[in-house]
VOGU-3710 file (C-alpha; in Angstrom, 3 decimals, decimal comma):
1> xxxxxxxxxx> 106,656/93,376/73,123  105,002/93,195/69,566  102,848/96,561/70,480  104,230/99,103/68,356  102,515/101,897/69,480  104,289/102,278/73,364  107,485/103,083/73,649  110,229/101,890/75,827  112,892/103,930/76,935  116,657/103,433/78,432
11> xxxxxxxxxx> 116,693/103,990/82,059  119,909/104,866/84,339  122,847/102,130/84,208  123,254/103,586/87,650  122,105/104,411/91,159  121,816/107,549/92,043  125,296/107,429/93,725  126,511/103,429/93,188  127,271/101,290/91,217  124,364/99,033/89,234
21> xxxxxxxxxx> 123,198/95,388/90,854  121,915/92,974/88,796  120,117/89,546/90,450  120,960/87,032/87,770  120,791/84,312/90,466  116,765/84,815/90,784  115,914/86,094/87,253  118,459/84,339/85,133  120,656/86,948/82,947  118,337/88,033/81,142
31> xxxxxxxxxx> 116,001/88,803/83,503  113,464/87,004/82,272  114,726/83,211/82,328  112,853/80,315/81,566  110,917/80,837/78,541  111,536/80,679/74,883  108,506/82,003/74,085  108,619/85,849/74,371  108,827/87,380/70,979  111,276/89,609/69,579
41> xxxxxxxxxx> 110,741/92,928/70,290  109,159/95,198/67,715  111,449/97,836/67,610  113,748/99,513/70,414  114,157/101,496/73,122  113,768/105,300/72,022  116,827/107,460/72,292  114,952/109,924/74,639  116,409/110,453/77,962  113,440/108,705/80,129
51> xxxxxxxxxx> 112,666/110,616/83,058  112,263/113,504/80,311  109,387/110,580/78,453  108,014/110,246/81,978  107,614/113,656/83,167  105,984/114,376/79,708  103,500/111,386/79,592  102,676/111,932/83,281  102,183/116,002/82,943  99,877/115,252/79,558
61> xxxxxxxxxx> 97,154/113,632/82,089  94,575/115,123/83,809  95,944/116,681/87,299  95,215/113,891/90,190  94,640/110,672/87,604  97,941/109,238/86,767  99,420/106,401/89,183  103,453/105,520/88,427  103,952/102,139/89,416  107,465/101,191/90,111
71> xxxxxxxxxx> 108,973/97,335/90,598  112,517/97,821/90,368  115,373/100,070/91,675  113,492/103,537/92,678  116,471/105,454/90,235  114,480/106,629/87,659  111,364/107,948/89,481  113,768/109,622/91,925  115,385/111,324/89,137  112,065/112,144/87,314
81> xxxxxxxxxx> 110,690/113,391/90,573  113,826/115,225/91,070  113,897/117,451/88,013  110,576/118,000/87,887  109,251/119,458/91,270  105,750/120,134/90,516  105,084/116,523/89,244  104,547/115,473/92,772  101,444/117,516/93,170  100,018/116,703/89,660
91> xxxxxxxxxx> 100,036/112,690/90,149  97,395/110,807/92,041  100,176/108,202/93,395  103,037/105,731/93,739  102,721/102,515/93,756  106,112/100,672/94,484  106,730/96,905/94,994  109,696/97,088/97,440  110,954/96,689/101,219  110,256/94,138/103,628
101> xxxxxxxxxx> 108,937/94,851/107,301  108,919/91,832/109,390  108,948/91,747/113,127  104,936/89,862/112,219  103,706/92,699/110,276  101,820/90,223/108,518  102,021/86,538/108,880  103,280/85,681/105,644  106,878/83,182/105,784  109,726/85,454/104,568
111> xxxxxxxxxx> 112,138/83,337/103,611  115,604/80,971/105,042  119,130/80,960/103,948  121,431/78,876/105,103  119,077/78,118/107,839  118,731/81,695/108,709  115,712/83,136/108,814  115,507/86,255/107,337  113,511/89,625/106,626  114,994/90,563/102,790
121> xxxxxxxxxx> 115,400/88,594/99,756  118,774/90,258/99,057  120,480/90,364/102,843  119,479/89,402/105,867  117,274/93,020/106,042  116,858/94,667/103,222  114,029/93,748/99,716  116,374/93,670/96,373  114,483/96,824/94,626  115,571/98,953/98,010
131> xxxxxxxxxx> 118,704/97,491/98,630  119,919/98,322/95,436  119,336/102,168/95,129  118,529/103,396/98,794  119,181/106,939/98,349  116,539/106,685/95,925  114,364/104,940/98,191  114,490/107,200/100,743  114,181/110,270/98,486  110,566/109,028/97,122
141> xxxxxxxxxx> 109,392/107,765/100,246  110,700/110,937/102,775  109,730/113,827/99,913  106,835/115,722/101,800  104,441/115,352/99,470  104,872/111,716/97,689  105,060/109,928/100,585  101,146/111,118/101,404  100,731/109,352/98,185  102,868/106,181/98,023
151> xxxxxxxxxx> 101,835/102,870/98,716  104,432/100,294/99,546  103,842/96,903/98,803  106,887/94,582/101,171  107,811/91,270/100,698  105,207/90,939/103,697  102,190/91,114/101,389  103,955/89,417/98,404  104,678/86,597/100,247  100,953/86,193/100,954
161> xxxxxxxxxx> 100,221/85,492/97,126  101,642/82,308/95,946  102,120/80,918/92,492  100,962/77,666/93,885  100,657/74,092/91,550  97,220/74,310/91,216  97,189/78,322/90,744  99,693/77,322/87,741  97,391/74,731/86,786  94,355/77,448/86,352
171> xxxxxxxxxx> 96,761/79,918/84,570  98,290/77,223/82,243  94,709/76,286/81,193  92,269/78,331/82,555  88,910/77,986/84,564  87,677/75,417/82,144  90,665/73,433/81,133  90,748/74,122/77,843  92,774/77,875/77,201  95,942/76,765/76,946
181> xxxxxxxxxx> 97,425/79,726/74,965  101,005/80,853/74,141  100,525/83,338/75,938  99,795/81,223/79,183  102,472/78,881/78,565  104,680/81,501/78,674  103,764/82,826/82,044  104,145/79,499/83,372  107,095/78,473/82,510  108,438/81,899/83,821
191> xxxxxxxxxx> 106,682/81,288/87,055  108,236/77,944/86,774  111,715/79,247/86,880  110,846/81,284/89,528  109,820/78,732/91,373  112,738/76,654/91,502  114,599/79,418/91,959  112,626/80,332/95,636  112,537/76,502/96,415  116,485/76,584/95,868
201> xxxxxxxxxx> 117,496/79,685/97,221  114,777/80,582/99,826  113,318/77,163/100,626  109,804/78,396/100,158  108,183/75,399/98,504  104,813/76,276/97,844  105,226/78,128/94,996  106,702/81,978/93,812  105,231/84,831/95,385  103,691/87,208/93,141
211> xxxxxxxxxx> 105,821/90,988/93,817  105,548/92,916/90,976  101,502/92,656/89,655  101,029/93,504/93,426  102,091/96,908/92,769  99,379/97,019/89,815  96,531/95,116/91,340  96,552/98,009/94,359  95,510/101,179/92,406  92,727/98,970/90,358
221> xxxxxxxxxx> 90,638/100,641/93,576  87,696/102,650/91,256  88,070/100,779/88,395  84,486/98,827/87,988  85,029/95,112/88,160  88,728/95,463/88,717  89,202/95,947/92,523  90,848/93,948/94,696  90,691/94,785/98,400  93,465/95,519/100,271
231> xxxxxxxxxx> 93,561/95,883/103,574  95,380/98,953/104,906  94,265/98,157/108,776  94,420/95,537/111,630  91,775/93,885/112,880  89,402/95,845/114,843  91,489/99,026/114,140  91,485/102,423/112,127  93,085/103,077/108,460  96,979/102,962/109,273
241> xxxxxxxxxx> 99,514/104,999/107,387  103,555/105,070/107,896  107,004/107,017/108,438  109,210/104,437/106,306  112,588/105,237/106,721  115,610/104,058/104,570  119,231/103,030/105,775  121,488/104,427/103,373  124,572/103,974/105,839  126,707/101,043/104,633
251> xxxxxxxxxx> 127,155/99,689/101,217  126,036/96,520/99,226  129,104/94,604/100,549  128,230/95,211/103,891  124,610/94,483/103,888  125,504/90,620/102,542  127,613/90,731/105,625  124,541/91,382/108,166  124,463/95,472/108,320  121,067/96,851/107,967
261> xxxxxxxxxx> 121,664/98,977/104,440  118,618/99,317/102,645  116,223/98,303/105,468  112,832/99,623/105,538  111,701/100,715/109,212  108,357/101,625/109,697  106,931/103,614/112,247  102,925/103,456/112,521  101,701/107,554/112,586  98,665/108,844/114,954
271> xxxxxxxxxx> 95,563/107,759/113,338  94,535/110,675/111,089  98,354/111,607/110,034  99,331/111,054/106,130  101,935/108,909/105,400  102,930/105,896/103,712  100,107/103,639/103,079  101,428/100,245/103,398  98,652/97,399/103,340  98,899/94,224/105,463
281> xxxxxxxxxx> 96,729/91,840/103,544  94,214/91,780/100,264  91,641/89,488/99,110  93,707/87,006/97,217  90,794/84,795/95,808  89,578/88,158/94,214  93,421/88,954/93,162  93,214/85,700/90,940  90,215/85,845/89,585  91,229/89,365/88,077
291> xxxxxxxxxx> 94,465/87,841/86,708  92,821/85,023/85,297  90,067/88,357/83,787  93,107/89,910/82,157  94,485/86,746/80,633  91,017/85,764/79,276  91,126/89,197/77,328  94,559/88,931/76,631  94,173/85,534/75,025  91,035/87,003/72,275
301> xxxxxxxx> 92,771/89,893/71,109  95,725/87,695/70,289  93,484/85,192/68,730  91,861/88,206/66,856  95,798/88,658/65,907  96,029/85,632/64,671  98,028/84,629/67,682  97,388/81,455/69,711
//
């Protein structure tokens, strides 16, 4: 927020054909509840429409290199994608922290409410990020050639990676003890609110899953000392890749009634065919120790800043 040099843009105050949803129930009004310890912003959004900012940025890389990582309503990458029909081909990939499979995809504890078990976070079936902007959804994730290139990371494999105490322990203060920064104090106390939040509304306990640096961590693959396994297979079995369908009958009302809207349904393709790539597990030891990595760097050039 104090960097200067990249540039934030407005995005749509819309879906692609409804209305906006906000969640201030899980991430307070502002989104970003909890803390008082984010700084002001160094200056604001630029008045640049922003799929025109993405398209640009994206089409200034080298052909095959550039990832888009998206962890919130799909709008604005449908839209980019949308006006821009040869961006497709030029990317390497999408990386988008959304849906939620169930039916034991992976053996991670979705979630209760009400005593209802349940495979969303925002109806009985459908992830928030989805639920909110399906046609969107379904646009990135049915186009021909992006969805040979997406990877979808569901609540199934967020729910895998917990914010536990002692994980907020080692954040808070690092390996050694002794790093308690502003910086971490901060991300604590957001995880914090988070947490009570999921304990309240979810009953998970434990501690927050981790969604959105998910959607990061998975296209660190090549970068030297970075990766983090995923695991894109069963046991036993061959590379698996996905038809992901979207329900885009219904609208928000009815899905917090018990229709399906926004649903993700996968369909497992014939070993060899391109599709979604959808990963049912990673090595979550190695996923911390790269978050605590990025902190630790974090945390010197701030002190270089003069910020502690």
């Amino acid at each position: 927020m104090s960097a200067t040099h990249i540039s934030v843009y407005r995005g749509s105050g819309t879906g692609l054909v409804r209305s906006a949803v906000h969640a201030p129930d899980i991430h307070g009004e502002s989104g970003l509840e909890g803390t008082e310890l984010l700084p002001t912003p160094a200056k604001g959004p630029v008045y640049e429409p922003a799929i025109d900012a993405m398209a640009k940025a994206l089409f200034a890389t080298p052909k095959g290199s550039a990832w888009v990582v998206a962890t919130g309503a799909l709008t604005n990458v449908a839209q980019c994608f949308q006006k821009y029909e040869g961006l497709a081909e030029h990317i390497k990939g999408v990386s988008i922290m959304g849906g939620a499979v169930g039916n034991g995809f992976t053996d991670a504890v979705l979630g209760r409410v009400d005593d209802e078990e349940r495979i969303g976070n925002w109806s009985i079936w459908a992830e928030f990020n989805i639920l909110v902007d399906p046609e969107a959804a379904a646009f990135i994730l049915e186009h021909e050639v992006l969805k040979t290139k997406a990877v979808l990371i569901p609540l199934d494999v967020t729910h895998q990676v917990l914010a536990t105490k002692d994980v907020q322990d080692t954040l808070r203060d690092g390996k050694e003890g002794k790093a308690k920064t502003t910086l971490r104090t901060m991300l604590v106390e957001l995880l914090t609110f988070f947490a009570a939040t999921y304990d309240r509304v979810f009953g998970i306990s434990d501690g927050p899953p981790l969604h959105d640096p998910l959607a990061v961590a998975v296209i660190l693959d090549g970068i030297a000392g970075a990766e983090i396994p995923f695991y894109d297979f069963k046991d036993h079995s061959k590379r698996e890749r996905f038809e992901v369908k979207v329900v885009t009958e219904g609208s928000h009302d009815d899905a917090q009634k018990g229709s399906d809207t926004g649903r993700t349904i996968v369909k497992l393709l014939p070993e060899g065919e391109e599709g979604v790539k959808i990963p049912r597990g990673l090595d979550i030891k190695r996923f911390w120790e790269v978050v605590e990595d990025c902190l630790s760097r974090a945390d010197a050039v701030n002190k270089a800043n003069g910020i502690v």
